[in-house]
C-alpha positions as CSV (number, residue, x, y, z in Angstrom):
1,X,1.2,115.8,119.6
2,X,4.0,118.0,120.6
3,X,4.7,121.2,122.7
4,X,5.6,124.3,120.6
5,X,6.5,127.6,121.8
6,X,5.5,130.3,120.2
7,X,7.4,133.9,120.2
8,X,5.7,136.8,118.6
9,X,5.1,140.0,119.5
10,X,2.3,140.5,117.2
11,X,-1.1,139.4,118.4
12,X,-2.9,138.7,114.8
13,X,0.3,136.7,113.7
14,X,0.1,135.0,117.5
15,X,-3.7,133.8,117.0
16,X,-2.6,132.4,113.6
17,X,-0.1,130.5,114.5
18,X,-1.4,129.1,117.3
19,X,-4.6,128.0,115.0
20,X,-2.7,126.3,112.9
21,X,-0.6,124.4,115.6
22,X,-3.9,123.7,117.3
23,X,-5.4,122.4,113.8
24,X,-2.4,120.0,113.3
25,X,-3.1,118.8,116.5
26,X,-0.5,120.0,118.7
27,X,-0.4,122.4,121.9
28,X,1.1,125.8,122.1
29,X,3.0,127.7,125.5
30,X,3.0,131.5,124.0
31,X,5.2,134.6,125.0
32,X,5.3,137.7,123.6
33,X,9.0,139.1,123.9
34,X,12.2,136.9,123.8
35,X,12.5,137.4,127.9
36,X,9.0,135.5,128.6
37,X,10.3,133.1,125.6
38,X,13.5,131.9,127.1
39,X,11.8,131.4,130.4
40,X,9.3,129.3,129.4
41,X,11.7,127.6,127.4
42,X,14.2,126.8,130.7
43,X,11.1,125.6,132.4
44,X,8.5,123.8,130.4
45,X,11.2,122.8,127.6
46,X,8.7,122.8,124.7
47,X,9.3,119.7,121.7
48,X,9.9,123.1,119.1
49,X,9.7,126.9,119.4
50,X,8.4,129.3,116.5
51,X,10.6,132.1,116.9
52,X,9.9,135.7,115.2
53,X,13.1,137.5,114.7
54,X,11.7,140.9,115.4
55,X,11.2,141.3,118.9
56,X,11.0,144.3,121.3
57,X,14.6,144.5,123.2
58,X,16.2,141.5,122.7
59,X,15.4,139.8,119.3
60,X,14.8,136.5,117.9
61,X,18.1,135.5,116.8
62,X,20.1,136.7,120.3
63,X,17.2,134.4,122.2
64,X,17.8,131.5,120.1
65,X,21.5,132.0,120.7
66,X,21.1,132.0,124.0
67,X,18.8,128.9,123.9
68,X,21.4,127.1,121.9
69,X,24.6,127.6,124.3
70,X,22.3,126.6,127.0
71,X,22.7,122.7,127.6
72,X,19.3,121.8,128.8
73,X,17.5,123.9,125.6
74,X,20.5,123.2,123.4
75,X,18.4,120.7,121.4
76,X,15.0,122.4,121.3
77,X,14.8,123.2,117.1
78,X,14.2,127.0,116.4
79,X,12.1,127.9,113.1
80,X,12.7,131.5,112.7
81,X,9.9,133.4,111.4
82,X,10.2,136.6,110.1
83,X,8.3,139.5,108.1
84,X,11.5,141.4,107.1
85,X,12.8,138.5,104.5
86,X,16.3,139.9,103.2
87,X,18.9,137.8,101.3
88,X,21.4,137.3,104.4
89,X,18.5,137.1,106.8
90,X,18.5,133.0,106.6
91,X,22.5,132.9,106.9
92,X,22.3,135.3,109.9
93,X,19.3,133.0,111.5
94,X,21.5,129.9,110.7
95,X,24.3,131.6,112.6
96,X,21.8,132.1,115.2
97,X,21.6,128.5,115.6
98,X,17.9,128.3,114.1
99,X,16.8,124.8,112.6
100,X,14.8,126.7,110.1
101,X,13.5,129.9,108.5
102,X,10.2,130.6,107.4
103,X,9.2,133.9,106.3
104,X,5.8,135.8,107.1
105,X,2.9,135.6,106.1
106,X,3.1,131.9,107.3
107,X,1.9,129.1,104.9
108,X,0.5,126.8,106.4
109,X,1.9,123.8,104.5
110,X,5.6,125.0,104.5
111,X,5.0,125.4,108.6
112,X,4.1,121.7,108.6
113,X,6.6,120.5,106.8
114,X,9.4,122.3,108.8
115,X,7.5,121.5,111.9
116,X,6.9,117.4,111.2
117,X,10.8,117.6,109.6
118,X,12.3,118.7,112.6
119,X,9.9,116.8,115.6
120,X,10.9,113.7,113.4
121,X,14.9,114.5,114.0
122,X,14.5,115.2,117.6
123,X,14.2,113.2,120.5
124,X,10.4,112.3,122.0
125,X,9.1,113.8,124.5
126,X,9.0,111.4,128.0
């Protein structure tokens, strides 16, 4: 089982992905704007977040930045997820510092596999 944060401002796309984390068995910290997001992730320090790139003020991608420079979230894996899925959008999420990119509506197989391919790189939780 592992911690995921979830970030998404939308509250049907929220529930969904919070059923489907709950179905594969892990549990879910949730914040709805990229402010609440990065403070959960300083203090709880969640195994993965679930990051939607379209957030009111800050988005996605400058919270994940910010999570990356950071030492102690530095190694917390990102999967982006966004509606709005444009050629350069993965290049700009990679820039970002996101570990992967999944675009909306969420599948839930392709979410699994991102999820288990990226818990399996990092290091357990203690």
């Amino acid at each position: 089982m592992a911690l995921v944060l979830i970030v998404e401002d939308n509250p049907a796309n929220m529930k969904l992905a919070c059923l489907l984390l709950h179905n594969a068995g892990h549990a879910t910290l949730r914040a709805a704007d990229a402010e609440s997001g990065l403070t959960l992730a300083r203090t709880e320090r969640p195994d993965l977040i679930l990051m939607d790139v379209q957030l009111p003020g800050m988005d996605g991608l400058a919270a994940t930045a910010l999570l990356k420079k950071a030492p102690e979230t530095a190694a917390i894996p990102v999967i982006a997820l966004t509606a709005m899925a444009m050629k350069d959008d993965q290049a700009k999420a990679e820039a970002a510092g996101c570990d992967a990119y999944i675009a909306k509506p969420l599948r839930y197989l392709e979410l699994y596999a991102a999820i288990d391919s990226l818990l399996a790189k990092s290091v357990p939780r203690a």
